[in-house]
N, C-alpha and C positions, 0 to 999 in steps of 0.2 A: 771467789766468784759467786753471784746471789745465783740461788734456783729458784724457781724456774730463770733458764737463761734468757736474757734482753732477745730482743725480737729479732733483732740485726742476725744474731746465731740462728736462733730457730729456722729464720726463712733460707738459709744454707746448708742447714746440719752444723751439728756440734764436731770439731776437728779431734781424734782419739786424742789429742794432747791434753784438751780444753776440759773433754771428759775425765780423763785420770784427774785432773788439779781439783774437782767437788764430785768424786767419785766415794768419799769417804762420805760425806754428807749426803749425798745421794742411797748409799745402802742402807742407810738408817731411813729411810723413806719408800722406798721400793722394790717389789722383787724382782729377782734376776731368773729366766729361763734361758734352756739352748736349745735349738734345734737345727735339723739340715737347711732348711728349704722353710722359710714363711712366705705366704701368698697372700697380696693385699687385693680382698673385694672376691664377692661373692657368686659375682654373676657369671655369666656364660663361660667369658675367657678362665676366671677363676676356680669352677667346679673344672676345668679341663686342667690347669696347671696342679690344681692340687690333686687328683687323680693321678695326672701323669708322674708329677713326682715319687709317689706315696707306693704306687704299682713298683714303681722302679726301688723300693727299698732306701727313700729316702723318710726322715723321722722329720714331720710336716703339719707346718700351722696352716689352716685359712681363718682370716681376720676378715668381720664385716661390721659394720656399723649399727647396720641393721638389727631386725627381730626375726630374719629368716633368709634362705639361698635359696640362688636361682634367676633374680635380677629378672630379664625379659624374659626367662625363660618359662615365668611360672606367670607373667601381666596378661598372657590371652591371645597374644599373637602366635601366629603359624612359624614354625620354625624354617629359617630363609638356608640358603646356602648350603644344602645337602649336595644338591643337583646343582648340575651344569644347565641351561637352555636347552643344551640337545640332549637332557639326558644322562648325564655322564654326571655317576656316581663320584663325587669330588670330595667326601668325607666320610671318615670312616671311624674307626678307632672309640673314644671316650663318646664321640655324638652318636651313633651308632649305638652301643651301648647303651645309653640311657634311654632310647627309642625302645632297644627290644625290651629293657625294664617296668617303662610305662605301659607295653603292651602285653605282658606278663602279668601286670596287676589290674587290670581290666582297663587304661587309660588311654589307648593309642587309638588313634581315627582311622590316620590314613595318610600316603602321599597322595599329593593333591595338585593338580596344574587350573592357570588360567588362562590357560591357551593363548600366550602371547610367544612363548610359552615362558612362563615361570613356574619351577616345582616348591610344593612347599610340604613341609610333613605338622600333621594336624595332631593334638594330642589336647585331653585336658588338663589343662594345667595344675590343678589339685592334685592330679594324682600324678604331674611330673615332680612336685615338690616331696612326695613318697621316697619315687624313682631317684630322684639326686640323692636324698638324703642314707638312702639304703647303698648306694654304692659310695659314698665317703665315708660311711663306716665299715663295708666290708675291706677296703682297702686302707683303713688306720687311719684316715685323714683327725685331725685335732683339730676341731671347730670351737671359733673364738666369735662367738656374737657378740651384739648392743657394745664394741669397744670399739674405738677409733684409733687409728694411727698416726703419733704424733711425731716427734723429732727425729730425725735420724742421727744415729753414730758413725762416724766417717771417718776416713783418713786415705784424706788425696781422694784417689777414684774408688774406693774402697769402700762400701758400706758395711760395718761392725755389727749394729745394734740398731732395734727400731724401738722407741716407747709407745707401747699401749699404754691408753687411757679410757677407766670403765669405772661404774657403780663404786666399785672395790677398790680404786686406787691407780696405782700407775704399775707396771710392769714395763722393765727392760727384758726383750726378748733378743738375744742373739742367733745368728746363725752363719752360715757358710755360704748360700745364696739367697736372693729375696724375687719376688716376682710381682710387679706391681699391675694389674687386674683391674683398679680403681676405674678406669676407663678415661680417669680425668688428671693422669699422668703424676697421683700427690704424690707417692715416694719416690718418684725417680726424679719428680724437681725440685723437692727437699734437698736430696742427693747432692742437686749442681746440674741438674742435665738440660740441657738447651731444649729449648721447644717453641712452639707456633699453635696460635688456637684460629678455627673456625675461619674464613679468608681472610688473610695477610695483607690482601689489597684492600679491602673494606669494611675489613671488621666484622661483615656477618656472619651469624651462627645458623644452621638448619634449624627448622621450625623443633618445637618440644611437643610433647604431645601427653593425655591419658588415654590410656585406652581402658574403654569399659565392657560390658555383656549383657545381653539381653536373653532372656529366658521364655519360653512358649511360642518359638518361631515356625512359619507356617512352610517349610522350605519349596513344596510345591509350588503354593503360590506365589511365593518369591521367585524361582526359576524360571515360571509361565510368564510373570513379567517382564523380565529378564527377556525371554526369546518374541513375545510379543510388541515389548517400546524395545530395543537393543541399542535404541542413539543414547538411551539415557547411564549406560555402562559404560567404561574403560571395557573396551575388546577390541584386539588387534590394532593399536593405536598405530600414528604414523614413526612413532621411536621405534617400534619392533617392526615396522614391514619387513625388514631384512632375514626377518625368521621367523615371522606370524604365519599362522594360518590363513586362509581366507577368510576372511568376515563370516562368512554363514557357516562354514564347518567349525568356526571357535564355538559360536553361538551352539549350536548341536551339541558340542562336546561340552560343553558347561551343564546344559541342559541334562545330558545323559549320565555325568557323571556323578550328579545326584545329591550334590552336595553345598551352601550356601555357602560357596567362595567364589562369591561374585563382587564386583564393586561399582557404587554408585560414582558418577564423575563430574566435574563440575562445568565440566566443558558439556555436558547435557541437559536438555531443558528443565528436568524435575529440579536438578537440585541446581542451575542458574538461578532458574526462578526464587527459589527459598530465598536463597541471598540476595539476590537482589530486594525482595517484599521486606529483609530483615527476622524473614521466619526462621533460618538460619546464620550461623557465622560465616565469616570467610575463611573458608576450606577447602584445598585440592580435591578430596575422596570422602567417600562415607564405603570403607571397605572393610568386608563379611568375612569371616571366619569361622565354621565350627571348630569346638569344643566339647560339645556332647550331643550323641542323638538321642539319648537316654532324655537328657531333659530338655531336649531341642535348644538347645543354648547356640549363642555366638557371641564372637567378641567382635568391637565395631574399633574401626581407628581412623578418625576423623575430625578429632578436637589438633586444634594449631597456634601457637603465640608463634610468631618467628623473630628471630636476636636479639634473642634473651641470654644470655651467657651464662651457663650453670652454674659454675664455679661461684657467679654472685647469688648467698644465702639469704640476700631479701629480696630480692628480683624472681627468685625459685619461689621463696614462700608467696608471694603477691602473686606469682603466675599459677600456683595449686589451685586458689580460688577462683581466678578468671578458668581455667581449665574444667573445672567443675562445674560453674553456670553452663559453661557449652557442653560436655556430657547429657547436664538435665534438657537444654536449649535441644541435641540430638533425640534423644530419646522422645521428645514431643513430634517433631519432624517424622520420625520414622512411624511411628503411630497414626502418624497423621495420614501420613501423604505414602508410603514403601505399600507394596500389597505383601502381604504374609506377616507383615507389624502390628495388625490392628491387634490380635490381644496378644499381644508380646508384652515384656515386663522388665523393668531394669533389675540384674541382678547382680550385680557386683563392680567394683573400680578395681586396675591393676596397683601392685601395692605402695606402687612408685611413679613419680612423674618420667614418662620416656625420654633420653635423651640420645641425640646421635650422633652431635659433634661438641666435643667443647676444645681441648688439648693433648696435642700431639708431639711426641720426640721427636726430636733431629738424632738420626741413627746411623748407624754403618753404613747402613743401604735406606735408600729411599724409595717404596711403591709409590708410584706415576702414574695419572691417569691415561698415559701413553700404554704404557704396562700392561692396565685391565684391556683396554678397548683393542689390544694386537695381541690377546691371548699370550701375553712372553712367559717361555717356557727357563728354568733357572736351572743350573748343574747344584745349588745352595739352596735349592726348595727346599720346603720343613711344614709347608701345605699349602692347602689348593683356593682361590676364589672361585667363585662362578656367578655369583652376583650384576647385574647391571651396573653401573654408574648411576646414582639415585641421590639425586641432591633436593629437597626438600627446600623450595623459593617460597619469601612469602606471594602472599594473596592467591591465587587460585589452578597454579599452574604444580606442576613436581617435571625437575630436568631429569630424560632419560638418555642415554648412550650404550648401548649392548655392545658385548664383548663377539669381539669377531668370527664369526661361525657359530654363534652361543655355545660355545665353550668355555672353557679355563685358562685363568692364567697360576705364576706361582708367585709365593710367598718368602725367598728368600731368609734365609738366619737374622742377617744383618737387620734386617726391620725390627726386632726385637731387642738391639743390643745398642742402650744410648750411648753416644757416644761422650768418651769420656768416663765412662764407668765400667768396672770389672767384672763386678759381680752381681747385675742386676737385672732381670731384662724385663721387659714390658709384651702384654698380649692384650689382643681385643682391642679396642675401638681410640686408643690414646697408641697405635702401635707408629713407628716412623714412616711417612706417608704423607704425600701432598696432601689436599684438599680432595679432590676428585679420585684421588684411590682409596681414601678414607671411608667415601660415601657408598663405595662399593663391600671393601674388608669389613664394614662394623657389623656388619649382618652375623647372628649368634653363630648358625654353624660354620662359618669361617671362624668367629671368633675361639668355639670349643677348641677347633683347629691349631690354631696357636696357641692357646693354654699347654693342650697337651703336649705342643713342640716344648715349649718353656720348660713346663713342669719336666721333661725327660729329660733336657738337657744341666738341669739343675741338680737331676738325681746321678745323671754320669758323670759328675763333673765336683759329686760327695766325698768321691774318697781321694782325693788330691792327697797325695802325700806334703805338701806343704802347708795345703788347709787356703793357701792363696790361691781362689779360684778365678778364673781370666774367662770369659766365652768367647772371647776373641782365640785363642788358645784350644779351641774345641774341634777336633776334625768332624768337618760338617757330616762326612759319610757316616762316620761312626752313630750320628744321631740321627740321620735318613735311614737305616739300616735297624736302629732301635724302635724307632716309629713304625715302619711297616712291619716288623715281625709282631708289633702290638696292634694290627688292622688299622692302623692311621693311611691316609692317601697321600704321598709325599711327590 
């Protein structure tokens, strides 16, 4: 049998049979590692799976492609999904954690509402890329940069073996469970595992995005216009009347709260105007987050391609450059025309292009956006949403749908567990899920949420005396029961 094997293999996994027949020739080419638990991808859901695993006494890879972890959590946005709408503390555990870390080493802002109400927690992100990295080394994580993930070792629903592929060579890495993080579902449909990308009915994908920063912001003067023009902001919109504030007490609270998390909207004159003159692109928001008040920083997220399908790698690269003219195209705009921008400065891009939907498994259980918007509560929770329904349409609009009471719904096991597979499950934003409960789960602190369920249940599920581990097979209490004694919200 030639190696590397024909493509027909690769896009299924190598069958353990296929493996053992250029297993000989293979060792002459590669090395072999074992471990419990490997975690593919480095971002949100990822730093929570490999945490969760690694606490729990599982011997743990995370593998990233990348030059660094952390994914959205370190691009500049405010981190989503802590909070419920009304409040209600929905995550706890690894997210939790890494908050009071950043704010231990002088990085943490604040929680932060926009009075619709959405809560958010503020942090700079340099110094949450500190905070991740010090708590996956206190907890033995084994980080595996610049390597990718290439074929998997299979037999039946069974994954064996993943090959890395780096600088250095090829490495077959084995383990006992794997946890795929990727966001864009690659090891579990390598695997065999059924999936759906972006709408089913029409093919579209949510808009992609950069999100960048601007440094020397005047946040007075931004506020003051802010409660002076207020048509020209997202406040109290007509998706949240069901648990907004009144118009003028959001407007006060924004103002009082003292802080530039505020959002320009396009449904308002300033920034209609721009696009239509062509001074700007076509864009839902131009919305504000601090990062530092130290150095008056904020990150802006306001650049949009929409159905682009990420998974295509020249469609991504052709879309970096269009993203980037509109960053530079923002940043003239807000100087121009924003009060508290005139001597602002660009000072930095997120390290990656955003994405928010690409591919999804078909799982035990499926989130519904029936689900989010009737707050369903699960006896199989393993964590919390609290997110909106937040779909990202092109041209100028973003759909919203609030979850009933602005509360929480849950997250069932089965969302994690492709079907058809034993030993693998998925977290974060590729998890099993319509479309519209997609757009709600991908938000990071949901996602850490599931990581850390993943990662647990991967670590109790170690010492299998047969070594054949099933999550199907896993009494769900025993890992609602492990999460919460570890401060997760279940």
């Amino acid at each position: 049998m030639p190696w590397p094997p024909p493509d027909d293999l690769v896009a299924g996994g190598l069958s353990d049979q296929q493996f053992q027949s250029c297993e000989k020739k293979m060792s002459q080419m590669i090395r072999e590692e074992h471990y419990d638990t490997i975690v593919v991808g480095a971002g949100a859901s990822g730093i929570g799976a490999a945490l969760g695993a690694a606490r729990n006494g599982a011997r743990t890879l995370l593998v990233d492609a990348g030059p660094g972890v952390g994914g959205e959590l370190v691009s500049g946005i405010n981190l989503l999904g802590m909070w419920s709408s009304n409040g209600e503390r929905i995550v706890g555990g690894v997210g939790r954690d890494l908050l009071e870390e950043c704010d231990r080493i002088g990085g943490y802002v604040g929680r932060l509402s926009d009075f619709r109400p959405i809560y958010y927690e503020a942090f700079d992100p340099e110094y949450m890329k500190f905070a991740i990295t010090r708590l996956l080394a206190r907890a033995g994580v084994e980080l595996r940069l610049y390597t990718f993930a290439g074929e998997v070792v299979r037999d039946g629903g069974r994954v064996k073996g993943l090959l890395l592929i780096n600088k250095q060579g090829k490495t077959l890495v084995r383990a006992k469970t794997f946890i795929d993080c990727s966001g864009d579902a690659d090891l579990a449909i390598a695997a065999g595992a059924a999936h759906e990308a972006g709408d089913p009915a029409t093919g579209a994908f949510q808009s992609i995005t950069m999100v960048f920063r601007m440094i020397g912001v005047d946040t007075a003067r931004l506020l003051d216009f802010m409660r002076e023009q207020p048509e020209n902001f997202a406040i109290s919109e007509q998706a949240f009347s069901a648990i907004a504030l009144p118009r003028e007490e959001a407007i006060a609270g924004l103002h009082k709260q003292g802080q530039p998390k505020v959002t320009l909207s396009a449904q308002g004159p300033l920034l209609s105007k721009a696009i239509d003159d062509g001074e700007m692109f076509e864009t839902s928001i131009v919305a504000f987050a601090p990062v530092s008040a130290l150095r008056r920083e904020v990150s802006v997220n306001s650049t949009k391609i929409s159905n682009v399908d990420a998974t295509d790698t020249r469609r991504m690269s052709d879309s970096y450059t269009e993203l980037l003219d509109q960053a530079l195209t923002c940043v003239r705009f807000m100087k121009a025309r924003v009060p508290g921008f005139e001597g602002a400065e660009f000072s930095g891009l997120a390290p990656r292009i955003g994405i928010r939907e690409t591919r999804r498994v078909i799982g035990e259980t499926v989130l519904t956006g029936d689900d989010v918007r009737s707050a369903r509560k699960r006896d199989e929770s393993i964590a919390k949403g609290g997110h909106p329904i937040d779909v990202w349409v092109p041209g100028r609009g973003v759909h919203w749908e609030i979850i009933e009471g602005g509360g929480s719904y849950d997250i069932p096991f089965g969302c994690l567990i492709p079907k058809g597979l034993e030993n693998v499950l998925v977290a974060g934003r590729c998890l099993s899920s319509s479309r519209e409960g997609q757009s709600s789960a991908r938000v990071m602190g949901t996602c850490l949420a599931m990581g850390q369920a993943a990662g647990t249940a991967a670590a109790l599920t170690a010492d299998s005396a047969s070594g054949n581990v099933n999550f199907n097979e896993l009494p769900v209490q025993r890992l609602r029961q492990r999460l919460a004694d570890q401060g997760a919200i279940v």
